[in-house]
C-alpha positions as CSV (number, residue, x, y, z in Angstrom):
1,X,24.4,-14.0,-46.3
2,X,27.9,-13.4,-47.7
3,X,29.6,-13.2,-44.5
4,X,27.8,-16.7,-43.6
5,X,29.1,-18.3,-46.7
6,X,32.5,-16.5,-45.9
7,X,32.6,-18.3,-42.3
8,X,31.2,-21.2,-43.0
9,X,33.9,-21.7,-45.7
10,X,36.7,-21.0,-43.2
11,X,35.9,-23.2,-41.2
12,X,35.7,-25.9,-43.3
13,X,39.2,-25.7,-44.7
14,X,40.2,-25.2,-41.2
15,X,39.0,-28.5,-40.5
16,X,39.9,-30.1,-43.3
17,X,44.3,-29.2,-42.6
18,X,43.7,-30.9,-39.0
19,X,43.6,-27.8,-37.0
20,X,46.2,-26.3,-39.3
21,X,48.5,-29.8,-39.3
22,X,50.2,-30.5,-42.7
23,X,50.6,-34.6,-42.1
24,X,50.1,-35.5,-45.7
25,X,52.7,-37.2,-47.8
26,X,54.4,-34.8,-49.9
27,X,56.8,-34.8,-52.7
28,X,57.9,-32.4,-55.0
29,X,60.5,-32.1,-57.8
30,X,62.6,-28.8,-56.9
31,X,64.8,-28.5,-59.7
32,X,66.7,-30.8,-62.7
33,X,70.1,-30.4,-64.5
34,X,72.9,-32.1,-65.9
35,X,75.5,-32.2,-63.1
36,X,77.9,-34.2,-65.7
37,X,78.6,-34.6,-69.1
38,X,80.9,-36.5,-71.1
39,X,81.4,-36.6,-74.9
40,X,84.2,-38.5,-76.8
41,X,84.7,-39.2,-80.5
42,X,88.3,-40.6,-80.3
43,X,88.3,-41.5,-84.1
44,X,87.2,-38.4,-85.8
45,X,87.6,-38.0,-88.3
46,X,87.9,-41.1,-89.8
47,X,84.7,-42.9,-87.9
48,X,82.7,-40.8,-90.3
49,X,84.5,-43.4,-93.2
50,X,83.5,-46.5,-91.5
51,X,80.6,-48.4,-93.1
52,X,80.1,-50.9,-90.1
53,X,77.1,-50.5,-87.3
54,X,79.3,-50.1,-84.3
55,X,77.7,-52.0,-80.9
56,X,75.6,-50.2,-78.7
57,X,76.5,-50.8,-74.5
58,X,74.0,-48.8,-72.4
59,X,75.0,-49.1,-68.8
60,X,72.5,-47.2,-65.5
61,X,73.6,-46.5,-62.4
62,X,71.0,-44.8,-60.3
63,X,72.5,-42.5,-56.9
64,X,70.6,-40.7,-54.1
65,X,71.8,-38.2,-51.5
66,X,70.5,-36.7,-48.9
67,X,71.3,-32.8,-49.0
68,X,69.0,-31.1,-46.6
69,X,65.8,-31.5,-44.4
70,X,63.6,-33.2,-46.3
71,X,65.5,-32.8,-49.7
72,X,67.2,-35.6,-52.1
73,X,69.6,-35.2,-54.9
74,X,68.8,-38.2,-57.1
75,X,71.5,-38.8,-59.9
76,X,70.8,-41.5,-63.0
77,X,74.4,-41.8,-64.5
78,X,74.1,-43.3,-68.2
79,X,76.9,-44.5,-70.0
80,X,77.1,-45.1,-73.6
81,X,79.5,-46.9,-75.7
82,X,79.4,-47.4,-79.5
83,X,82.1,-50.0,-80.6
84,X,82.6,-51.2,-84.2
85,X,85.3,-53.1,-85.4
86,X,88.0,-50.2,-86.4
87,X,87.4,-49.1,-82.7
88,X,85.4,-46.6,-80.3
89,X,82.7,-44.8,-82.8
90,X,81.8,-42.6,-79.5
91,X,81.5,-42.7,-75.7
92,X,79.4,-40.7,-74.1
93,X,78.7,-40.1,-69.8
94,X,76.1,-38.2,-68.8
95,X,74.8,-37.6,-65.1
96,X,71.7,-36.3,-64.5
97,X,70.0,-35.5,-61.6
98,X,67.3,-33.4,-59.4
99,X,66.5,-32.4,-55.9
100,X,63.3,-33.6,-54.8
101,X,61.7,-32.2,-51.4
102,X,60.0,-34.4,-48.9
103,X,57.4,-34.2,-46.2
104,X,55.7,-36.4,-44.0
105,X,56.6,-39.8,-46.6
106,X,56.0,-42.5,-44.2
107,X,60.2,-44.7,-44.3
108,X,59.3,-47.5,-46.1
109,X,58.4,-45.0,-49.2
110,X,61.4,-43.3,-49.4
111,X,63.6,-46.1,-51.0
112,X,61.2,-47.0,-53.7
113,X,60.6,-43.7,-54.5
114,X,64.2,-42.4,-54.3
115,X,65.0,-46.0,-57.0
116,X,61.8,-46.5,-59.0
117,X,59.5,-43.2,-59.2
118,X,62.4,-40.3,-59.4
119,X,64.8,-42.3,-61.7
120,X,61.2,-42.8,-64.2
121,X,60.4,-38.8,-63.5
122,X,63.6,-37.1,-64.9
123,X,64.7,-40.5,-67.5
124,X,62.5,-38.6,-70.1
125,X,64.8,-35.1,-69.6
126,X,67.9,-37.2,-69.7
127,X,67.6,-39.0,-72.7
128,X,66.9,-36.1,-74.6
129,X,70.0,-34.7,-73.2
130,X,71.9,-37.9,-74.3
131,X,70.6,-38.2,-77.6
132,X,71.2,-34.4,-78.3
133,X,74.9,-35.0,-77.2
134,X,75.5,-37.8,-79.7
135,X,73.7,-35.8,-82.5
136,X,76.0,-32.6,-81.7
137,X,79.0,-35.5,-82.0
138,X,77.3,-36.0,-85.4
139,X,76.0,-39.5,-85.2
140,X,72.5,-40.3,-85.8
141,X,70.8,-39.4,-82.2
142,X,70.2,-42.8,-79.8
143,X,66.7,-42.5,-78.2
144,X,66.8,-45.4,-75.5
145,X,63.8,-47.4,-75.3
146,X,61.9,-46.3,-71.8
147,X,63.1,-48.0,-68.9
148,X,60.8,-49.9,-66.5
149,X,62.3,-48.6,-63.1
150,X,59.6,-50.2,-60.5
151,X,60.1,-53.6,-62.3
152,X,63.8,-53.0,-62.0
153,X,63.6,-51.8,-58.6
154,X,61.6,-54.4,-57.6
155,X,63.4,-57.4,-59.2
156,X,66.6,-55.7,-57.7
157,X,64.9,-55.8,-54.0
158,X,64.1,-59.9,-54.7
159,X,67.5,-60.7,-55.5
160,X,68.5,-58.6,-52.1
161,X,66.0,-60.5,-49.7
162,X,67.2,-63.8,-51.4
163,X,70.8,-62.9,-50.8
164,X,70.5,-62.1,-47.4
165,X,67.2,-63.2,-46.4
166,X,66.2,-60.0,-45.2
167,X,63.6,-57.3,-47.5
168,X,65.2,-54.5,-49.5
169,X,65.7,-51.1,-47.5
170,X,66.1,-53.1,-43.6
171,X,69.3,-52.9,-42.5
């Protein structure tokens, strides 16, 4: 009776791949670091005097690169500028990224993963990095509010098919 259940088993998740095809969608995150950071208190020590609330300017920039079969770097570049009125409290660049592998995701996927899904995946890792950065600078630590990347991506794609009339991704 074992051996039945044995067989019968086999042959089941032999049917179930296709005849042994892998044609499912497949995505995975291989690996995430800081490829760039950037940390600069041009006032010290005197910025630790001031009494004002310097401006916060958050800047994204989101970057994808093919750098294999089937693999993508995807970088999110945050920029952060505290300004008060004696001058530059801190600026801080960080670059983060990860390589993502690939497999069978149909074209039209790729560009809304590679701008709305990765950038939302490793945003979590980053701002810790960030706000760790400005605490070791010894400021109070920035947490940025989460970031809505499909909205963005998608009211990004709008503008683009109004501009030129064509949808986001077709060249």
């Amino acid at each position: 009776m074992a051996d039945e259940t044995d067989h019968i088993t086999t042959n089941l998740g032999n049917g179930a791949l296709g005849n042994g095809a892998d044609t499912a969608p497949q995505i995975a995150l291989i690996s995430q670091y800081v490829k760039d950071l950037s940390f600069e208190n041009p006032n010290a020590p005197a910025v630790y005097q001031w009494q004002d609330q310097p401006q916060i300017d958050v800047q994204f920039n989101i970057g994808a690169e093919k750098v294999g079969d089937e693999v993508l770097e995807i970088a999110l570049k945050i920029e952060v500028k505290a300004i008060a009125p004696q001058g530059t409290a801190f600026a801080v660049e960080l670059l983060y990224a990860a390589i993502f592998g690939m497999r069978n995701v149909p074209e039209d996927q790729i560009q809304p993963f590679m701008l709305a899904e990765a950038p939302r995946l490793i945003f979590p890792f980053a701002r810790r990095v960030l706000a760790d950065a400005i605490r070791d600078g010894g400021f109070p630590p920035l947490l940025l509010d989460p970031i809505d990347f499909g909205a963005l991506y998608l009211q990004q794609a709008q503008q683009m098919e109004v501009t030129t009339g064509e949808p986001a991704g077709h060249a």
